[in-house]
N, C-alpha and C positions, 0 to 999 in steps of 0.2 A: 680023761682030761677034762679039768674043770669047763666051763662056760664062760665068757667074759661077764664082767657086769653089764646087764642089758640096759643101765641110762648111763654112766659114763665109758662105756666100751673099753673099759682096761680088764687087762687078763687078773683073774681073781689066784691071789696066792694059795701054794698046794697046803700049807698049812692055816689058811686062813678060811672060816668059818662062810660059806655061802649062805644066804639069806633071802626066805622068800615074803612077800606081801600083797595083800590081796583086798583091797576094798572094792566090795556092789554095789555100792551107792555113787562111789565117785568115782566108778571105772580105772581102777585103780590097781595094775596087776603086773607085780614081776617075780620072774620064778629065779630069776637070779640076781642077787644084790650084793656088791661088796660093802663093808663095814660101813665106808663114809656115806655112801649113797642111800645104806638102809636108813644112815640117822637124821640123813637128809628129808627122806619120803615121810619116816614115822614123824620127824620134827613137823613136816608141815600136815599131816592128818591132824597132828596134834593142836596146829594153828584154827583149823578148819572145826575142832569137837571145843576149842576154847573160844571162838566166836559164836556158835551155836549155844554154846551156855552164855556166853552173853546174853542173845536174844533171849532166848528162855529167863533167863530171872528179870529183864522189861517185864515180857508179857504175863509172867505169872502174877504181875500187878493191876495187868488190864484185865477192868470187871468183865470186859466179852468174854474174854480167853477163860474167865473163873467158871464162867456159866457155858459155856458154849465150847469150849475145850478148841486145843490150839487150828482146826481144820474149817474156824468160823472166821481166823482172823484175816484180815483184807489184803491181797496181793500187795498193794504199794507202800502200807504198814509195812511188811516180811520185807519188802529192800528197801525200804530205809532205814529199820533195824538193823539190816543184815547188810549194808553200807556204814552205819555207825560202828557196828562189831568188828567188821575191816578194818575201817580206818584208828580205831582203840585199839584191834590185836596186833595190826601188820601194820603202821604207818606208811612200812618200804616195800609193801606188797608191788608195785612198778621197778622195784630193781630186780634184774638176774638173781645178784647170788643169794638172796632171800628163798630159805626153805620153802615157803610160800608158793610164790615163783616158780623155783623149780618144780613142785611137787602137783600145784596146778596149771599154771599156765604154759611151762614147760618150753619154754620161747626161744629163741636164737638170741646166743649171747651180745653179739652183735645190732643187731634190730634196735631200731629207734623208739625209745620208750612213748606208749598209746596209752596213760592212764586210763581215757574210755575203756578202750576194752578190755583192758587189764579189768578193770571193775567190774565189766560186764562176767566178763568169764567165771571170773571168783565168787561173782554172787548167784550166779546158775548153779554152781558147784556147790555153795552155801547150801541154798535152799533145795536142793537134789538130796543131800547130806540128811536134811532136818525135818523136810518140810515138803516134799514130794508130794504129799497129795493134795495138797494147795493149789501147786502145778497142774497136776495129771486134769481136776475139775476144771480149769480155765484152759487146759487144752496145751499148755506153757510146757509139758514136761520134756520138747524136744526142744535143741541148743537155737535152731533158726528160728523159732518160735518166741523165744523166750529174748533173743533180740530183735527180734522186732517189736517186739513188745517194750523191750524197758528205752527203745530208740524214742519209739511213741511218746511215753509215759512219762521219760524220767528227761532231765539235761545235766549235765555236768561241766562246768565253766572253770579258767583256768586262769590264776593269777589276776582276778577281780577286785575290785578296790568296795570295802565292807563299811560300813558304821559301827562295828561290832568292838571298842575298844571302847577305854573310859571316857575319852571326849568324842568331842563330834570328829575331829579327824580319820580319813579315811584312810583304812589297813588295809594292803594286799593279803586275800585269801582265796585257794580254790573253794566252788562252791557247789554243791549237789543237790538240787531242788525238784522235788515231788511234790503230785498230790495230796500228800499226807505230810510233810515238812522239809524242811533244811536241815542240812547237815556243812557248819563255814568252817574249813581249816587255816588257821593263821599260816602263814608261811615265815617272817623274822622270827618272832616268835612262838612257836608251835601251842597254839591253844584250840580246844574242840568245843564246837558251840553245836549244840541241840536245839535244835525250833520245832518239837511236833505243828500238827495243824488239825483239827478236829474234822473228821472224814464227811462230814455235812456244810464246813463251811466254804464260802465261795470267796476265792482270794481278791482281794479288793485292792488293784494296782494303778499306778499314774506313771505317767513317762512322761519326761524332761529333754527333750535334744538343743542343743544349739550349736554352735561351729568349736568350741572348748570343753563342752558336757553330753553325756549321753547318760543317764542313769532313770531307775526304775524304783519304785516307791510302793512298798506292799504295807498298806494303810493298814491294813488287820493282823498284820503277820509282826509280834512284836517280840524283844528280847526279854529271855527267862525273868534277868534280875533288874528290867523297869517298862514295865506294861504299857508306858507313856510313848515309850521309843520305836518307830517304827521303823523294818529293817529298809536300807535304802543301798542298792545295789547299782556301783559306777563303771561302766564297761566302754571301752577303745575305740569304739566306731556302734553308729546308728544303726547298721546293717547286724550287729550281736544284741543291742539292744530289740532289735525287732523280734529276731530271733526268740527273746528271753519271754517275750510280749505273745509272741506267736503259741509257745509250749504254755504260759499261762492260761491261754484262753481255751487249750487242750483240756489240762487240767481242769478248768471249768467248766469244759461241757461236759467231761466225763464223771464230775461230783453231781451234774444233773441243778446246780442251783446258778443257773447266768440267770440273770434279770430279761434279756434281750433275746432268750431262747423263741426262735423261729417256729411260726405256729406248722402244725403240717399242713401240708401244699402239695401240690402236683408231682412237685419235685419226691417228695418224700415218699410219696405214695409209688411213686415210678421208683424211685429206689430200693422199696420192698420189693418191688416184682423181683428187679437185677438181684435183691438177695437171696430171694427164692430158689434161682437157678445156681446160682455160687454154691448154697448149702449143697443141691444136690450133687453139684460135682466134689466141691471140697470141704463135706460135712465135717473133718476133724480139723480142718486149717484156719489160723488164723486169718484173718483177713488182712489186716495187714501183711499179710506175707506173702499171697497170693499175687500171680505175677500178671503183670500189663494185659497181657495179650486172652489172657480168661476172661478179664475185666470189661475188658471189649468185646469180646462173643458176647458175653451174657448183656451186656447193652447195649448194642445192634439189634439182639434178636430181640428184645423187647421195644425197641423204639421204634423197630417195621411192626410190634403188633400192635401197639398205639397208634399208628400210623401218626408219628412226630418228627419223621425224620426224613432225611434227604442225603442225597450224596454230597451237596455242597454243604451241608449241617456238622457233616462229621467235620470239616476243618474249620467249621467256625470257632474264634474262640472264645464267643460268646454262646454259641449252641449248645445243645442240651448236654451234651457230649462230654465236653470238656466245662462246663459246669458242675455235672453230679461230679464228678472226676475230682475238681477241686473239692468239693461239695463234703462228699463221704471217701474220696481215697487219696487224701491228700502224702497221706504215706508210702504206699503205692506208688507215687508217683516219682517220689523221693528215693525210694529204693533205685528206681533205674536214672537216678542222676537228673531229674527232669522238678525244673524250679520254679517255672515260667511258659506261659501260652503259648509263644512261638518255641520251643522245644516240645510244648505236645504235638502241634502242628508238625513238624518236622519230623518226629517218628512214626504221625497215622502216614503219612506223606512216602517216608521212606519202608515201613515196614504194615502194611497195611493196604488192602484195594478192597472196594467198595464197587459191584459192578452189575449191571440190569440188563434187561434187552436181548438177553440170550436162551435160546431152550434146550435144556435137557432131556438127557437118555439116558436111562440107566437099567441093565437087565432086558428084561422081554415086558418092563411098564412099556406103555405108551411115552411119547416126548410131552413132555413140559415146558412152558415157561416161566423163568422164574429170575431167582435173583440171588445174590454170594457176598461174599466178607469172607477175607480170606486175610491172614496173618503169621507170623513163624511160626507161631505154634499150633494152628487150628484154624479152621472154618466151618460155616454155618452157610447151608444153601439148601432156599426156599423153593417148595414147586407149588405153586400157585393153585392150578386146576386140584391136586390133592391135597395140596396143603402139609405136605410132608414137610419135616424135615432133618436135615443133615447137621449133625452138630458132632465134627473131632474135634479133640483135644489130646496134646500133650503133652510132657515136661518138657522131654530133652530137645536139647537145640543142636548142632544142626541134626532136621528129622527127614524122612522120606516120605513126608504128607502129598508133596507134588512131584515125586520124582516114581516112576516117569511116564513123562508126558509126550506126547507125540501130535504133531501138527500135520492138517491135509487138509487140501481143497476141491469139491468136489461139487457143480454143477454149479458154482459162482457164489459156494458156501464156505467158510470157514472153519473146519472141527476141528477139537481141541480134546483127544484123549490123555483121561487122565485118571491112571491106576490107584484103586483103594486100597489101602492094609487096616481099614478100621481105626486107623490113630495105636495099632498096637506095635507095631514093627520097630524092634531093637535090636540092636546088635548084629548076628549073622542070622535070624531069625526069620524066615520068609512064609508067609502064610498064603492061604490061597485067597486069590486074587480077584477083586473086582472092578470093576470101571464105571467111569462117569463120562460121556460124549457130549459137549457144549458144540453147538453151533451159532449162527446167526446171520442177518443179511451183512449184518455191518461190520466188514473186515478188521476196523478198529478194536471193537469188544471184542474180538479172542485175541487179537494180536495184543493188546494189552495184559489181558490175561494169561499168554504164553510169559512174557516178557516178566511178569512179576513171578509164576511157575520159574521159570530157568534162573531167574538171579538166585531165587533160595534152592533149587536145587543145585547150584555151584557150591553153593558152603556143605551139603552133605557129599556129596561126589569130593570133594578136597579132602573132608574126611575120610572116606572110602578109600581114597587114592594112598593117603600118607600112611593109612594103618595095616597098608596090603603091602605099602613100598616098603615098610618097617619089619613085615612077616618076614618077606623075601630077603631083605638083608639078613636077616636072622639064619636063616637054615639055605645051608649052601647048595642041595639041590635044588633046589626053588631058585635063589640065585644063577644055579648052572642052564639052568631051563630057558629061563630069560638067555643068558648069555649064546644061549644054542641058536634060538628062535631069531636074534643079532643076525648073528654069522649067516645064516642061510641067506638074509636081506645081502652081505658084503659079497657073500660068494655070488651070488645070481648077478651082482650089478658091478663088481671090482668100486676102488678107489675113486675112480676120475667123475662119476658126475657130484661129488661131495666136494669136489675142487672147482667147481663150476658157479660161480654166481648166480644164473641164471633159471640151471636148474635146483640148485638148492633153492632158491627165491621162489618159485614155482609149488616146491614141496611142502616147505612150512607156511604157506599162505593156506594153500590148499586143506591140508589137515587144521589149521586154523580154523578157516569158515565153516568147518565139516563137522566141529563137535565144542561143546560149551568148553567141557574140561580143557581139552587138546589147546582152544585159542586162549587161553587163562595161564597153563603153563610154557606154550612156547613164547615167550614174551622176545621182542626186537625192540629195539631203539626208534623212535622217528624220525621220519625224511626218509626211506629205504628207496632207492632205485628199484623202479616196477624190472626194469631190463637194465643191464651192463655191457654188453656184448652185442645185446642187438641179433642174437644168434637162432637157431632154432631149437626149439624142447625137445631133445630125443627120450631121457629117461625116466622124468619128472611122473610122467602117467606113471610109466613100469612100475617106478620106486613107491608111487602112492597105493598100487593096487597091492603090489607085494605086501606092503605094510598094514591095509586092513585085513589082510588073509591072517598076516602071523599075527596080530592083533584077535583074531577069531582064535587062531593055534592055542596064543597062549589064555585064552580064558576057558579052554579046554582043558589044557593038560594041568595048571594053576586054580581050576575052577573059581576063576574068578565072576563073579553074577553078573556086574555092569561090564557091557563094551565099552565106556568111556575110562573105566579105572584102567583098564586092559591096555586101551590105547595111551593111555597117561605114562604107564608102568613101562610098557614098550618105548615110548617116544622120550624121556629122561634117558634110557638105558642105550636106544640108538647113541640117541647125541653124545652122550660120555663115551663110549666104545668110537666112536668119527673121532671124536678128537685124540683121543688114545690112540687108536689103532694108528692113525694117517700120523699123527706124531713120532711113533717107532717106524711106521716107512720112512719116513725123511733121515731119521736116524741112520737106519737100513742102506739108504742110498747114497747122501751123502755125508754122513757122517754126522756127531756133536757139534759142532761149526761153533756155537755160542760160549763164552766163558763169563765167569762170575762177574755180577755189575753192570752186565750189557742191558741196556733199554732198545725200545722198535727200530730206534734210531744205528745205535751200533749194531745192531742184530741184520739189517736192513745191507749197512755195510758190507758187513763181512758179505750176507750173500751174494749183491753183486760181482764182488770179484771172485767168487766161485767157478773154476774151469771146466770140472769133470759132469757137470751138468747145465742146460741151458735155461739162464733165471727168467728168461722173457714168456718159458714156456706156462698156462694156464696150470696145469699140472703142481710142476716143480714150485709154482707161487702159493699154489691152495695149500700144498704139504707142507710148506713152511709155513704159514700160519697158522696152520694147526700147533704146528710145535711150538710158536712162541705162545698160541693160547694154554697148551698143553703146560709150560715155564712160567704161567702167569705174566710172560710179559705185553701181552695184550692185556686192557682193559676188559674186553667183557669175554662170554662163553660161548659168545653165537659167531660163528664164522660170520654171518652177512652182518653185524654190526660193526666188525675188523675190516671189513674185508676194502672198501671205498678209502679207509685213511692208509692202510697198509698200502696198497697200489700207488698209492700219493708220495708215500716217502722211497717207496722202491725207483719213482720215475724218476725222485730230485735225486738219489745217492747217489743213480745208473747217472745223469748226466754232471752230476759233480766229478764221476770218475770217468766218464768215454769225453765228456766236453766243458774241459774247465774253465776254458774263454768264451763261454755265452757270456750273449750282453742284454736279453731279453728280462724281463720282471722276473723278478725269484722271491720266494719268502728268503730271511735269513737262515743257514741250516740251524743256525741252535735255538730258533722258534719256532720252525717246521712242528719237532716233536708237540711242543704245548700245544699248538693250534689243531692240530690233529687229533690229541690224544688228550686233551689238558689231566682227565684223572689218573694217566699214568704221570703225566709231570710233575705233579701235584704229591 
């Protein structure tokens, strides 16, 4: 039996010819094509070998290229060519059903058309095609690489008002401007204007705003057919014109000829060191691509070796910090969404500690004092007397750089163990182990530094948690194992302290405070009643002790590594089996009671006038909440968030039906529900 077609997924006809295709340049490979879809992919290779001849008969006219063969010619020459040959081969390269399109960018039909990256994409592809070792030397020849680069380098503007017509009147046109030239597409009527720019010269611009105008004036950059004319570009708001202003003076310090070019300084000199260290971690990576958190190891550790820095320095945002920041990684900064001083501030703040006054221990050295920078991905920590230091680094996020950690106090000291994996630990991968012990007098420095440990070790344990929950769902022993380890908790303790307010309020508090994960996924409502009853705790302990026992069980027989994933996986699987289980007792005992359309309210009804059981009992009222949580007609999943409104309308049905002539304050019955419940009324 034939194969479907592997891009439009229709079954290939038993008399119709299968067809395979295989391009290595543009990753380009199917082993099975039906007729339209082959002429789909060859049409658009064929877009992609007739824009590359495009480029090629430009530059067989440039004397570099003549003398110096095509591997001399300048990155931002090769996309602006290779953006003119787009936009001459494919004008509708941004639509779907363009050969094109499909054949590169390969997009959801659906999807809201992004010329940007439309253009970005096709011109990777371009130059991969033609011109790869252009790439490969500038380091460009992977896809993330190669946009950060042309984000940097290039802008692309969208429905812009031009000068580019016979009179001075101004045309709307998209427009694409480099280092190297403009490329302005008419939109009424579709005309293509070419503006090289000679690779030594320095664009000579002037801006205009007032409350009706925004526009930008490139004195040197003139039109082919009148040298007089200079292009003058009118844009919708001061905030795009800055923008336009901003990438200009990119462009200009990347051609090396600003007038105003900053002599080197301290700064600069301090910014070699920081590059120093970058190469050696990320010798093949662009810098602009390189993520936050590297950026600031490698500026911390140099700014304690200049000794220029301070704790309160790092949030200044005039300090050296976020000066180089702006300075040399204004890209960088951009990358993670970050435009502005108080958004740097706010993610050293939120994702970043800076901390002193603590000594270390690590192995059979002597202790140290010293000093740390610690971040999602990595930290650096100093031991002073040796002078060592500690510098991990990693990519992936969330990681198990601080997990785990474990806190003690012992002789009026504070320690803070905290397990090494080298910065290598991925996946299910566990290496043998080292540790680091921080102490100090002042109980604040590790408590702060536990506090910033446990927040990012919650985002990998959530991982842990979801991708162990996801195994188990998968493979039904695993599942059944879980469900075993359940039952043992039910049979040991029956039904009734699950029906208990008291002591379930007891239970989930407890396992709350007891573990980061555990109090992150048993989430309550606010306002909870500490007591309801006012009773005494009988099983609350039992039920907690039982529960970290089979909590050990199952990370034995599930080999699961963390006790908290364990306890996670257990305590989801409890709660759905309480409310299941206790849902088919009520079943069991007194029957379906409920019919279709019923809310708390009617449901509430019905059970008070239930004979064959007594509704006042604690019991008979927990079982039947369960079931109406189990029917979704409770608002939430946790009995103790039900449980306070539910008793509330149980007491108005009971005395609407035992005492219909009270004369005491009542809500209205058919506001009872809203006021209670408003999101089931809702």
């Amino acid at each position: 039996m034939k194969k479907p077609c592997e891009k439009c997924k229709k079954p290939i006809g038993f008399l119709e010819r299968t067809h395979k295709i295989e391009n290595e340049k543009l990753n380009i490979k199917y082993e099975s094509l039906c007729n339209d879809c082959n002429g789909i992919i060859k049409n658009g290779i064929g877009k992609i070998d007739d824009m590359y001849q495009w480029m090629m008969s430009n530059l067989n006219k440039n004397k570099d290229v003549q003398k110096n063969g095509v591997t001399s010619v300048d990155i931002d020459l090769l996309i602006l060519l290779a953006v003119e040959a787009l936009f001459s081969v494919e004008p509708n390269y941004f639509e779907p059903k363009t050969t094109l399109n499909q054949t590169i960018i390969r997009g959801d039909e659906n999807r809201g058309i992004d010329k940007q990256k439309d253009i970005v994409r096709t011109i990777y592809k371009l130059l991969l095609y033609g011109f790869e070792q252009n790439l490969t030397v500038l380091g460009l020849q992977t896809t993330r690489n190669f946009m950060a680069y042309m984000i940097q380098n290039e802008i692309y503007l969208e429905e812009v008002e031009m000068n580019c017509g016979e009179s001075d009147e101004p045309i709307k046109a998209n427009l694409f401007i480099s280092r190297r030239g403009l490329i302005i597409e008419t939109i009424e009527v579709r005309k293509l204007v070419y503006i090289p720019i000679p690779k030594e010269t320095l664009i000579d611009y002037q801006v205009a705003a007032s409350e009706i105008i925004n526009e930008i004036t490139l004195k040197n950059v003139c039109y082919p057919w009148d040298a007089m004319k200079s292009v003058v570009i009118t844009l919708m708001s001061e905030k795009a014109m800055l923008s336009v202003a901003n990438a200009l003076d990119r462009f200009n310090q990347k051609t090396g000829k600003l007038q105003d070019k900053v002599k080197k300084d301290g700064l600069e000199y301090f910014n070699d060191r920081v590059m120093e260290d970058i190469k050696k971690l990320k010798p093949d990576e662009l810098i602009e691509a390189i993520h936050l958190d590297c950026l600031l190891l490698c500026i911390v550790k140099n700014l304690k070796s200049q000794k220029m820095f301070s704790m309160e320095a790092l949030f200044d945002p005039k300090g050296t910090t976020i000066e180089l920041l702006w300075a040399y990684y204004r890209q960088n900064l951009r990358n993670m969404g970050i435009d502005n001083n108080d958004k740097i501030v706010t993610y050293l703040l939120k994702n970043c500690l800076y901390t002193e006054g603590f000594s270390i221990k690590h192995g059979n050295k002597p202790s140290d004092k010293g000093w740390g920078f610690f971040t999602t991905k990595g930290y650096i920590i100093y031991f002073r007397r040796s002078r060592q230091i500690f510098f991990i680094y990693t990519e992936t996020f969330p990681n198990a750089l601080y997990h785990p950690c474990n806190r003690v106090t012992y002789d009026n000291k504070q320690y803070l163990q905290l397990i090494m994996n080298n910065g290598h630990t991925s996946g299910d991968e566990y290496h043998d182990l080292d540790e680091l012990i921080f102490y100090s007098d002042e109980p604040e420095t590790i408590a702060q530094m536990e506090r910033f440990f446990e927040r990012h070790n919650l985002y990998y344990q959530m991982e842990r948690f979801l991708k162990k929950q996801k195994e188990i769902q998968g493979k039904r022993e695993k599942h059944l194992e879980v469900r075993r380890i359940v039952n043992h908790i039910f049979a040991d303790f029956g039904y009734l302290p699950y029906c208990i307010y008291d002591e379930w309020y007891v239970i989930q508090k407890e396992l709350q405070e007891s573990d980061l994960l555990l109090g992150k996924i048993i989430e309550t409502g606010g306002g909870l009643r500490k007591n309801y009853t006012l009773g005494k705790i009988n099983y609350a302990p039992k039920i907690i002790e039982a529960f970290n026992q089979a909590s050990i069980d199952l990370q034995e027989s599930l080999d699961i590594k963390e006790e908290s994933v364990a306890k996670a996986i257990l305590w989801v699987s409890l709660k759905d089996a309480v409310t299941e289980t206790l849902s088919e007792e009520w079943v069991r005992i007194a029957g379906n009671i409920l019919e279709e359309g019923d809310n708390a309210l009617s449901a509430f009804f019905r059970y008070v006038n239930l004979k064959k059981i007594e509704p006042d009992k604690v019991y008979y009222m927990g079982l039947f909440i369960y079931h109406l949580m189990d029917r979704s007609i409770l608002p939430s999943d946790n009995f103790l968030d039900n449980y306070e409104g539910a008793v509330r309308i149980f007491l108005e049905c009971r005395r609407v039906v035992e005492e219909p002539k009270y004369e005491g304050t009542i809500v209205p019955i058919d506001e009872l529900l809203e006021e209670v419940f408003p999101e089931t009324a809702e």
